[in-house]
C-alpha positions in Angstrom: -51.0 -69.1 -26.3 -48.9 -68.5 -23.2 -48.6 -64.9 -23.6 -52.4 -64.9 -24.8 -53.3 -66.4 -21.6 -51.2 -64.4 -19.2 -53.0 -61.0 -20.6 -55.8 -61.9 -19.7 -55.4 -63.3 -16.3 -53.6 -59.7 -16.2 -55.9 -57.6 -17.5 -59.6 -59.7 -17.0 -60.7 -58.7 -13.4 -62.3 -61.6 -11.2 -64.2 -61.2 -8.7 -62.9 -63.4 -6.1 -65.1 -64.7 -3.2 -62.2 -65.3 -0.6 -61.8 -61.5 -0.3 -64.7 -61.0 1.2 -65.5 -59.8 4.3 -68.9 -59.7 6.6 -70.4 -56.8 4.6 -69.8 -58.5 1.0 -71.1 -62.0 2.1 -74.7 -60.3 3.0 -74.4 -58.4 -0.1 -73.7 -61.4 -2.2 -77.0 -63.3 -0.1 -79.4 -60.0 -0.8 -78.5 -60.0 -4.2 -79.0 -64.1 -4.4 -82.5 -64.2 -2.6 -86.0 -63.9 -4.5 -86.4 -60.3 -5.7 -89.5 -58.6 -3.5 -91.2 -56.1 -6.4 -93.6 -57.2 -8.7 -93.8 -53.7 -10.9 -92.8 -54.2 -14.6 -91.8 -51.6 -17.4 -93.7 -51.8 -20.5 -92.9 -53.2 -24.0 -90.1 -52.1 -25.8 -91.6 -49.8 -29.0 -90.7 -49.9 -32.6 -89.4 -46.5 -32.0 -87.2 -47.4 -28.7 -85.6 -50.2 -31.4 -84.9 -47.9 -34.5 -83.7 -45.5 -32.6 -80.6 -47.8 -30.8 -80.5 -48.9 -33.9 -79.4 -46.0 -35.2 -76.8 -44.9 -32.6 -75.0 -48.1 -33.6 -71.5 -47.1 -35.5 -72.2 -49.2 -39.0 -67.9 -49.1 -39.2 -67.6 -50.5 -35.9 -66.1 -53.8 -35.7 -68.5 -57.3 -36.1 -68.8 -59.5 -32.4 -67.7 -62.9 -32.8 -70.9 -64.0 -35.0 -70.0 -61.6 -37.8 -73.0 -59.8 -38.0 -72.3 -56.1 -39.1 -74.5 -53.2 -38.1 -74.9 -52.5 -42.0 -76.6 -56.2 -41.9 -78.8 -55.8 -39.1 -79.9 -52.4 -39.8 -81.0 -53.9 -43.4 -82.6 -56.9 -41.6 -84.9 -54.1 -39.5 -86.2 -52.1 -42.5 -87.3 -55.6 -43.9 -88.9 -57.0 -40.7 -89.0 -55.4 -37.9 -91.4 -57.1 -35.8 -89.0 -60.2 -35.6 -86.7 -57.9 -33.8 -90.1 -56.3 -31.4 -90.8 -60.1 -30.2 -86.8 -61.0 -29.8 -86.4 -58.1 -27.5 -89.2 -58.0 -25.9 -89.2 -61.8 -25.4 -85.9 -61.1 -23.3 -87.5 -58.1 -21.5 -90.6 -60.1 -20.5 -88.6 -63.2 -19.3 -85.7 -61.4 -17.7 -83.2 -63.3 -19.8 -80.1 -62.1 -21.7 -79.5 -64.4 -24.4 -75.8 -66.8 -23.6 -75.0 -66.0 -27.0 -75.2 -62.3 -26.8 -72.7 -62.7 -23.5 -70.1 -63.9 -25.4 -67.1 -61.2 -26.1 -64.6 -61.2 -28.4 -61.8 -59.7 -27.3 -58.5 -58.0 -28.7 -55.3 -56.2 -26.7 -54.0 -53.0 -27.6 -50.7 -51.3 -27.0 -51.0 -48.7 -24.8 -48.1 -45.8 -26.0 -45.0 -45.2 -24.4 -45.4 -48.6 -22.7 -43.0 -51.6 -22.6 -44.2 -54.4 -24.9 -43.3 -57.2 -23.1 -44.9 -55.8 -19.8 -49.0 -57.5 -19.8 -50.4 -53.7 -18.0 -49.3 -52.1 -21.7 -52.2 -53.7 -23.4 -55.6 -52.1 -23.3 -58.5 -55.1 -23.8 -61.3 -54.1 -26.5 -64.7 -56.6 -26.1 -66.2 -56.9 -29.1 -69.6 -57.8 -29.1 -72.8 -59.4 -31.2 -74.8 -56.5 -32.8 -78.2 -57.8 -31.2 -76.5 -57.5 -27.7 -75.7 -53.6 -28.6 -78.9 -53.0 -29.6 -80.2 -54.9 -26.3 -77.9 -53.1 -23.8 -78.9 -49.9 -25.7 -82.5 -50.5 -24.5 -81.7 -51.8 -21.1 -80.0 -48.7 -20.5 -82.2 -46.0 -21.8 -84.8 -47.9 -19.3 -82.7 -48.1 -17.0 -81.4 -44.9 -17.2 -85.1 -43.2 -16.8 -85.6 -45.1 -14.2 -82.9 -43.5 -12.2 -83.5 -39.8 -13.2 -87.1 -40.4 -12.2 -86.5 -41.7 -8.6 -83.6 -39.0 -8.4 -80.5 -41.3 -8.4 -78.8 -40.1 -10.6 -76.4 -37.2 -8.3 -76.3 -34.3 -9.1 -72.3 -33.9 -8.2 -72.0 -36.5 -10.8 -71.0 -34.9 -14.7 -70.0 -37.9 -17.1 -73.1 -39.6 -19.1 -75.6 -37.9 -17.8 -77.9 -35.6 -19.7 -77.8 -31.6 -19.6 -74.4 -31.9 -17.9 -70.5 -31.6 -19.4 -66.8 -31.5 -18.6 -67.2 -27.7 -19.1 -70.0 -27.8 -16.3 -68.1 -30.0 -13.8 -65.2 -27.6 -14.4 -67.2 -24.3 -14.1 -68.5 -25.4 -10.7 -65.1 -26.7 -9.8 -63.6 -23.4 -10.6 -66.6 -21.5 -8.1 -65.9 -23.1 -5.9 -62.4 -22.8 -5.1 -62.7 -19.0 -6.1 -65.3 -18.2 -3.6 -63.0 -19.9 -0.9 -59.9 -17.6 -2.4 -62.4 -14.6 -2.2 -62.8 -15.7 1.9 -59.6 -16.0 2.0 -59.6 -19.9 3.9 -57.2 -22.3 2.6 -58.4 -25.2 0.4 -57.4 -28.6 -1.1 -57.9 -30.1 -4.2 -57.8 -33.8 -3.8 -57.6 -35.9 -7.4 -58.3 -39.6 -6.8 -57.6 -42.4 -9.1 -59.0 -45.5 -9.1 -57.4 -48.6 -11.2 -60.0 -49.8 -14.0 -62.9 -48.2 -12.6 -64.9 -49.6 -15.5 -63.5 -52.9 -15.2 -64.0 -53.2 -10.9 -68.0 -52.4 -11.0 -69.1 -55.4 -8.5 -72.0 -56.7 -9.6 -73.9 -57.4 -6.8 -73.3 -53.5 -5.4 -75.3 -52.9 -8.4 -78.1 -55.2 -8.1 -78.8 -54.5 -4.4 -78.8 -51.0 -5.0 -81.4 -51.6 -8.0 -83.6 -53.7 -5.2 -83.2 -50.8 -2.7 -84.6 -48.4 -5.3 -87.5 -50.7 -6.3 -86.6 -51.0 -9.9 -89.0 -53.0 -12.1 -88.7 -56.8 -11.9 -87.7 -57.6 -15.7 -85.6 -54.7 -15.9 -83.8 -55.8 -12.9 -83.6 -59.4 -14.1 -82.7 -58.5 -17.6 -79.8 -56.8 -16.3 -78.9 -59.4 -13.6 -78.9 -61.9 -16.7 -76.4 -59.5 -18.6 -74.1 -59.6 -15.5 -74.1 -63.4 -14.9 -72.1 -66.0 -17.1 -69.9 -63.6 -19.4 -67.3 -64.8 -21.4 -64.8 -63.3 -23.3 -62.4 -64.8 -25.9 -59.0 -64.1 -27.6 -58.5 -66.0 -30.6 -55.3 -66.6 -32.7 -54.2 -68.5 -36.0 -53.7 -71.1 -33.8 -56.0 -72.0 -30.9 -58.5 -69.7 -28.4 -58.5 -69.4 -25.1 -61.6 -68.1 -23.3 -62.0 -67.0 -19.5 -65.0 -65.9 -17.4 -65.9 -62.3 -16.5 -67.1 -61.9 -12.9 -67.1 -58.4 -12.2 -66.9 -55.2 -14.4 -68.7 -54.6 -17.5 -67.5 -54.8 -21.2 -65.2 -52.0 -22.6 -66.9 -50.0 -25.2 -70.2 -51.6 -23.8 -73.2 -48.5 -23.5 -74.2 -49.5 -20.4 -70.7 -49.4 -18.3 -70.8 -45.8 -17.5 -74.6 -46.2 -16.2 -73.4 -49.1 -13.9 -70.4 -46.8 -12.6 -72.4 -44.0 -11.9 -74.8 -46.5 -9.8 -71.5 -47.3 -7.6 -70.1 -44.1 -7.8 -73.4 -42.8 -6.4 -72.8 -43.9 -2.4 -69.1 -42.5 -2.8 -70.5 -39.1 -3.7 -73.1 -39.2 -0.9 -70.8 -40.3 1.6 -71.2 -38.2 5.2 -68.7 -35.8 5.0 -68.4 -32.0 6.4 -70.3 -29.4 5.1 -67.6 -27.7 4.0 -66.4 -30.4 2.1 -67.4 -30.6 -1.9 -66.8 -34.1 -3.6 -67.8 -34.1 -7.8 -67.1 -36.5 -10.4 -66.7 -36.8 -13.8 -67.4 -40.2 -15.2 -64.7 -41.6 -12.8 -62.7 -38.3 -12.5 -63.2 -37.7 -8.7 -61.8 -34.4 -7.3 -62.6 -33.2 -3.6 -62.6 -29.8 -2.4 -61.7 -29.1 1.3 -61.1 -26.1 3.1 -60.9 -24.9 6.9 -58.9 -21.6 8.6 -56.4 -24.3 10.4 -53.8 -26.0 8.7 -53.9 -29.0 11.6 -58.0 -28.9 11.4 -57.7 -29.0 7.4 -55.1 -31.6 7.5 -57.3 -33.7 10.1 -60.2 -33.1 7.8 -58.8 -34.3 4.9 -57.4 -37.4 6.4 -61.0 -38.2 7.6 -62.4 -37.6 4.4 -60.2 -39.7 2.7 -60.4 -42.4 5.5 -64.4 -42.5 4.7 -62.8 -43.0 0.9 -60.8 -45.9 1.3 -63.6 -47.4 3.7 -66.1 -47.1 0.6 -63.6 -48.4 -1.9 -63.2 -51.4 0.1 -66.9 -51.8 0.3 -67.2 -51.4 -3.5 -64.6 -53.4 -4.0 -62.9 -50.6 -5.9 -59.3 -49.9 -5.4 -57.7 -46.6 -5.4 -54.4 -45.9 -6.3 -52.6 -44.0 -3.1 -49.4 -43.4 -5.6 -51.4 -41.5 -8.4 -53.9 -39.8 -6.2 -51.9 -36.1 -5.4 -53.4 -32.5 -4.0 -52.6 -29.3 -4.9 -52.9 -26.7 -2.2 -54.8 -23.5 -2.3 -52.9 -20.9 0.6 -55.6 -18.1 -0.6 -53.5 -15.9 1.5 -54.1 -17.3 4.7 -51.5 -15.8 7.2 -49.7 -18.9 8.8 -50.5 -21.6 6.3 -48.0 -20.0 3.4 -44.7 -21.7 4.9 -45.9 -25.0 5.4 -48.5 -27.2 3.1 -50.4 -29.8 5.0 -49.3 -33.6 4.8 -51.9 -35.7 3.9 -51.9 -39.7 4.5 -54.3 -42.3 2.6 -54.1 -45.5 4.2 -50.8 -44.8 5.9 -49.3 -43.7 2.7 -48.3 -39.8 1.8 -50.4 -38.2 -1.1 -48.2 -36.3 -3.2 -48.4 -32.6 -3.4 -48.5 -30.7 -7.0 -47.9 -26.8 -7.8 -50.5 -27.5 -10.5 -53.2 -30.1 -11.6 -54.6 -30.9 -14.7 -58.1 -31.7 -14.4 -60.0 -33.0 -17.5 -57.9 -30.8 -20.0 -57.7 -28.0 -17.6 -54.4 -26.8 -15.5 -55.7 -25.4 -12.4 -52.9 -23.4 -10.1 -53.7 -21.7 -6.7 -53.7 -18.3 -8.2 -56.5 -19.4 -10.6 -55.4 -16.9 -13.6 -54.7 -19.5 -15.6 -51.8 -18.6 -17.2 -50.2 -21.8 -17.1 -53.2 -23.2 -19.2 -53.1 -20.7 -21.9 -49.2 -21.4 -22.1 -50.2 -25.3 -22.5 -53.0 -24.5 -25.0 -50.3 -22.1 -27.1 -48.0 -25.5 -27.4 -50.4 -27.7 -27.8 -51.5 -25.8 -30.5 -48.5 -25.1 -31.8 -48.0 -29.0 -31.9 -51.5 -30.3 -33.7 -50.8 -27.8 -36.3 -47.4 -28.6 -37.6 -48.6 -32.1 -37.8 -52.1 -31.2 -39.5 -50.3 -29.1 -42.1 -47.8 -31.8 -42.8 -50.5 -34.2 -43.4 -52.7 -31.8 -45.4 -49.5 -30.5 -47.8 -48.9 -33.8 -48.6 -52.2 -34.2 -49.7 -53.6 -31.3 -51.4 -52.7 -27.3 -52.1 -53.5 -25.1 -49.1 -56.2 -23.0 -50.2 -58.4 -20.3 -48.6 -61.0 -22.0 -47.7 -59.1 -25.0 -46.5 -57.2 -22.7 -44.4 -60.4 -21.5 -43.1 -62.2 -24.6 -42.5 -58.9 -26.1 -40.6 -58.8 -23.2 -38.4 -62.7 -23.5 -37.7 -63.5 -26.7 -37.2 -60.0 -28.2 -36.2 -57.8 -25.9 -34.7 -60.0 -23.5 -32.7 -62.1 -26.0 -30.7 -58.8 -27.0 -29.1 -58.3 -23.0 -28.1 -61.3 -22.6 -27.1 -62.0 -25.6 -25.0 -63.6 -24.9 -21.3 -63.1 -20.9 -21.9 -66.2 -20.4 -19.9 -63.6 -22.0 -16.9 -60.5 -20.2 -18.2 -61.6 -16.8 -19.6 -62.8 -14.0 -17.5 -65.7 -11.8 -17.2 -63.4 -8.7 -17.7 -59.8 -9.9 -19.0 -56.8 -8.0 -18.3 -54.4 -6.7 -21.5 -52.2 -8.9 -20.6 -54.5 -12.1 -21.0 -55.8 -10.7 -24.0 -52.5 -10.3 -25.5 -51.6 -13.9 -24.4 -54.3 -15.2 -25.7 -53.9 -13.2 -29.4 -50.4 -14.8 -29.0 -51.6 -18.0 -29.5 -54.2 -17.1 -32.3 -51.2 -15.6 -34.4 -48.7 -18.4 -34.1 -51.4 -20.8 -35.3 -52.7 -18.5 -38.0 -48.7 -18.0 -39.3 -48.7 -21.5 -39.5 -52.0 -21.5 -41.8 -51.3 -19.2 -43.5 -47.4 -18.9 -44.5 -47.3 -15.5 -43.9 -43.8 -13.8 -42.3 -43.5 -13.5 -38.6 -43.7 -9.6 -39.0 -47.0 -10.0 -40.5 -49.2 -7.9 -38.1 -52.0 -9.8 -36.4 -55.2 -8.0 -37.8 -54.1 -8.9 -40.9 -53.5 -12.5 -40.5 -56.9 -12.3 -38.9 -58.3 -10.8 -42.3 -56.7 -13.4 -44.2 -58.0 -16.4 -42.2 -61.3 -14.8 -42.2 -61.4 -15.5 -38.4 -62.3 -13.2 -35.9 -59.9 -11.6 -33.2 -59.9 -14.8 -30.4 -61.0 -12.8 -27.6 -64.1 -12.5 -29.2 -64.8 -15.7 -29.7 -64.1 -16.3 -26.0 -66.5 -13.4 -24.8 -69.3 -15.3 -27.4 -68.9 -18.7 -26.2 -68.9 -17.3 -22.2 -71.7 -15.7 -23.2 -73.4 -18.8 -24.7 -72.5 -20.3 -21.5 -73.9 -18.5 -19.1 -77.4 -18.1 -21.2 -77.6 -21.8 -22.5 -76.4 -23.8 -19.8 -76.2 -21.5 -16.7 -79.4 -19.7 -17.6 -78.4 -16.6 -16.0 -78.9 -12.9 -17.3 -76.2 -12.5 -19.9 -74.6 -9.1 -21.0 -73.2 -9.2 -24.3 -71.9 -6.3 -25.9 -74.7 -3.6 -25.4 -77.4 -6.5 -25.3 -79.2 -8.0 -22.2 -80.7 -11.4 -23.0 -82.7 -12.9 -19.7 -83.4 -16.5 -19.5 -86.9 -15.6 -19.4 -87.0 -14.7 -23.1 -85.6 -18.1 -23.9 -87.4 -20.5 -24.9 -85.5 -24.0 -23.5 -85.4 -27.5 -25.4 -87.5 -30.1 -22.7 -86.1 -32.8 -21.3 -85.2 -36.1 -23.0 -86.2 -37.5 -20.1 -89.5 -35.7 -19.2 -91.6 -38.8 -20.7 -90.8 -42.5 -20.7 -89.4 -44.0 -23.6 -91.8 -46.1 -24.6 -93.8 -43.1 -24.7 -91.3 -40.6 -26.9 -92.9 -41.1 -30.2 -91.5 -40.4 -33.6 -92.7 -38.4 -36.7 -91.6 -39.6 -39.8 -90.9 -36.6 -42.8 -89.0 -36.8 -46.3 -86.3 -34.4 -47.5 -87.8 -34.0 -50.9 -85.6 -33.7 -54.2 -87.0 -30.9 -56.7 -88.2 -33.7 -58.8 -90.2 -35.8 -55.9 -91.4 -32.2 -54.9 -93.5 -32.0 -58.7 -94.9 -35.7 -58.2 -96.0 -35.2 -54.6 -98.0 -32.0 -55.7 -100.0 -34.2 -57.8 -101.2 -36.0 -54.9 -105.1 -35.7 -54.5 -104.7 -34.3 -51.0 -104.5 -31.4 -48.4 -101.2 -29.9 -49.3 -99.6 -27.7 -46.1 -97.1 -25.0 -47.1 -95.1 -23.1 -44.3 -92.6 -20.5 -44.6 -91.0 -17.8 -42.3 -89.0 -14.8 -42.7 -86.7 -12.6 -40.4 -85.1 -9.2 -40.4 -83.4 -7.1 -37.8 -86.7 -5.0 -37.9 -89.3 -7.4 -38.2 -90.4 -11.1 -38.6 -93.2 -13.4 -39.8 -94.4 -16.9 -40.5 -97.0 -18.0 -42.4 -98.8 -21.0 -44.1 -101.3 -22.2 -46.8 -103.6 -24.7 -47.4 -104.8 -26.1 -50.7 -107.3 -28.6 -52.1 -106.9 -31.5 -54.4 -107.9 -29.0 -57.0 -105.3 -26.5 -55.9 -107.6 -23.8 -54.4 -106.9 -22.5 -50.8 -108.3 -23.2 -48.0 -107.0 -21.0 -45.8 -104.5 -18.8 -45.4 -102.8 -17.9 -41.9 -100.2 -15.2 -41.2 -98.3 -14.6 -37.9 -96.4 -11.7 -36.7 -93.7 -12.6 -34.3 -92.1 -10.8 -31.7 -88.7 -11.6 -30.0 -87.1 -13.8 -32.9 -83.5 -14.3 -32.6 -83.3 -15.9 -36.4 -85.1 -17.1 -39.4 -85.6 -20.6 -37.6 -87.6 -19.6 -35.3 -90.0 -18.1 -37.6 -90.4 -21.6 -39.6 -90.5 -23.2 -36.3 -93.7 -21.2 -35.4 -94.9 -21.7 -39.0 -94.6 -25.2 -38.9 -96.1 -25.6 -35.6 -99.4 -23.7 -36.3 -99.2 -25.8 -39.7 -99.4 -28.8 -37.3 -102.3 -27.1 -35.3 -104.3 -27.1 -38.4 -103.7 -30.1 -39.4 -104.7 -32.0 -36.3 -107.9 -29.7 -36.0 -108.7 -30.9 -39.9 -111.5 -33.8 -40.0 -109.8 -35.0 -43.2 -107.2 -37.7 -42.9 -104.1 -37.2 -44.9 -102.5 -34.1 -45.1 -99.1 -33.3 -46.6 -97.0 -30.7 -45.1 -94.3 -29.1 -46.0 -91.5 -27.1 -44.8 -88.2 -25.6 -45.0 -87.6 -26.9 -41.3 -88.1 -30.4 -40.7 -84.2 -31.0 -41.0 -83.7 -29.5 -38.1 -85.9 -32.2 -36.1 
């Protein structure tokens, strides 16, 4: 139990109070004192329950009562107003049961690490079921809360809604083209902080929760979760349990919430206009450009000083050694010869050619190259291995070949193209990039390396790669960017989309949930028999016209009514049953009668 209990004194942060200094002990009494606001958020629903039941992972490992997700999910269906008063109970009290603190905990080997060395072991908390479900709750609350009252910033990418690693990258790669397009030199700063997860100080948290105003048992719920958590490694043998003080459970859903609360001051910190600071989860980059070399080296310095001063604060430390810059010249005249030096707390940052930022090599020319020669061997590498697992296995057929190259190998080409792959490509990226389609499609397919590339292309079924870049760029820019989108000979303006809300338009306890059957052919025959209103949609779609429609009928089979819609501006066959199905609804709702079966070809989509 030696070894046991030297990981995790290693690897189990505690917050310790003799560190402190002026600014944490007021923290620590503002956090301690009675809490001023007397709002409260309503009830948990049924539907706010299911559905974190249902994001629960029924393989994932039991906590340390043994209570599957298969078991509690079972335990719902059958009652599931004893799990409304149990969380709800919690909610209205402000408590987070002691039992549902407990963690049990496991270490695993980090690769390419030393064994023997206690920083080569990753901990995994394992916790109860209920507390999942719990946190689940606490954070979509929570979570609303913040995106209501604007706190959640909008520099910040990781586990927020409406925002990706694509996103963060795409802005990322503006904005150091715009500064290569004016010509001023720039510098991309990487930081690193050591367990971010596993630093969150709890009462920078709460005190920025009471800033904010947030509702009295949400804030206490959560202040409960934070106090008096244990974790435990167990053995053959013995146990040995210690006492988490700061941080948040790994694998627990509310960690990155709680980061993005801290994280939130670092990204608002004062800095010059000209200065850009974004994150990803805890990926922080920072953008910094001026026409002096001495002005953008004393800018950067400052910037980083305001850094360090907010780590400190936070109680969040970040790694001087692994933090590193890459420097953009943007052909400056009288920067080329000499890269600024750059000190973090007295120590030199270390300067890079090229940095890899969440999967993507950036280099000051910005063309890339570099990436597509790291996506070619990386590719080149998870397909050896994939067809040396799947020979083994089974005969490479067709459609295997097909649905390996779809839905395995071509997400890892394709990754952040809108970042990567340009508006207008030159030949030569075009033939860099069909480089890397035809040594993965020679490996798929067997075929001799004087095979020419259409036809490996033919015999994959898989369209030229180029063209898959221009499609997902497109998607891109129309989806997420919402910008007028030229795609082959087409125009498609964001005003003809029509955009999914918000998740978070409404409170959760006021999303509510429609319930619908997939019928079987068989169920189909009994459920006509019903004495009732039966509701049939349908919809149909052609390049030169489209249409929805639906039918009413009595007990007795005899229609109602009949309606039939001509449609305009359909992209596909779904919208048509969309529009069916929602006119469907209108007549239902308008219909004095009570029950009404409906059905349509769409619901699976919901």
């Amino acid at each position: 139990m030696e070894s046991a209990r030297l990981l995790l004194d290693t690897l189990v942060v505690v917050d310790s109070c003799s560190e402190d200094n002026m600014h944490h002990t007021i923290m620590r009494n503002i956090a301690a004192s009675p809490y001023p606001w007397h709002t409260f958020d309503p009830p948990f629903t049924i539907s706010e329950i299911e559905c974190a039941m249902k994001q629960g992972n029924s393989h994932s490992a039991p906590g340390h009562d043994g209570l599957t997700y298969s078991f509690i999910k079972g335990l719902f269906e059958y009652h599931p107003q004893f799990f409304y008063f149990i969380f709800n109970t919690a909610l209205r009290i402000g408590h987070f049961p002691q039992a549902w603190r407990r963690g049990k905990v496991i270490f695993i080997p980090k690769p390419g690490r030393p064994l023997n060395s206690p920083n080569a072991y990753r901990p995994i908390v394992m916790n109860s079921v209920f507390s999942k479900v719990l946190e689940r709750l606490l954070n979509s609350r929570l979570y609303y809360f913040l995106h209501n009252n604007n706190l959640l910033h909008n520099n910040q990418y990781g586990f927020t809604h409406n925002k990706s690693a694509t996103l963060a990258l795409y802005t990322l790669r503006s904005k150091l083209a715009a500064y290569k397009a004016a010509k001023l030199p720039t510098i991309l700063i990487s930081l690193d902080f050591v367990g971010a997860f596993d630093s969150v100080w709890h009462p920078a948290v709460l005190n920025f929760l009471r800033k904010h105003r947030c509702p009295q048992n949400l804030y206490f719920l959560l202040k409960s979760f934070l106090s008096n958590r244990t974790v435990t490694f167990s053995t053959n043998v013995a146990e040995e349990t210690v006492r988490t003080t700061i941080g948040s459970p790994q694998g627990s859903p509310i960690s990155p919430l709680l980061w993005n609360i801290v994280i939130y001051s670092l990204l608002n910190l004062p800095v010059p206009p000209d200065v850009h600071i974004q994150a990803y989860a805890d990926d922080t980059i920072i953008v910094i450009t001026d026409k002096s070399r001495l002005r953008l080296q004393a800018k950067a310095e400052h910037v980083l000083a305001l850094v360090s001063g907010w780590a400190r604060e936070q109680k969040v430390t970040v790694s001087a050694e692994k933090s590193f810059f890459v420097f953009f010249n943007n052909g400056h005249m009288g920067t080329s010869k000499r890269c600024p030096s750059i000190r973090m707390d007295g120590i030199f940052s270390q300067t890079q050619e090229r940095i890899k930022i969440l999967g993507v090599l950036f280099d000051p020319s910005l063309n890339f190259h570099a990436h597509i020669d790291y996506i070619k061997g990386k590719a080149e590498v998870s397909t050896s291995r994939l067809l040396a697992f799947v020979k083994s296995h089974r005969s490479l057929k067709s459609t295997l070949i097909r649905r390996l190259y779809r839905q395995v190998i071509l997400p890892s080409l394709t990754y952040a193209s809108p970042v990567w792959w340009p508006m207008f490509p030159s030949k030569f990226i075009r033939a860099r990039v069909l480089s890397v389609q035809r040594t993965v499609l020679i490996s798929l397919t067997g075929a001799f390396y004087t095979t020419r590339t259409s036809s490996l292309q033919i015999l994959a079924n898989a369209p030229p790669l180029p063209l898959e870049l221009d499609r997902q760029s497109a998607e891109f820019s129309l989806f997420i960017l919402r910008n007028v989108t030229y795609y082959g000979v087409k125009t498609f303006k964001p005003a003809d989309i029509l955009y999914p809300c918000s998740p978070w338009a409404h409170h959760p306890s006021k999303k509510y949930k429609f319930t619908f059957t997939k019928l079987s052919p068989s169920q189909e025959a009994v459920i006509f028999k019903t004495k009732a209103i039966h509701v049939y949609t349908d919809g149909s779609y052609t390049s030169y016209a489209a249409g929805a429609a639906y039918i009413a009928l009595t007990k007795d089979g005899k229609i109602i009514t009949v309606r039939k819609f001509q449609i305009r501006n359909a992209s596909s066959a779904y919208d048509t049953e969309l529009i069916a199905f929602q006119e469907a609804l209108h007549f239902v709702l308008q219909t004095t009668l009570t029950r009404q079966p409906t059905f349509t070809q769409t619901v699976y989509r919901f």
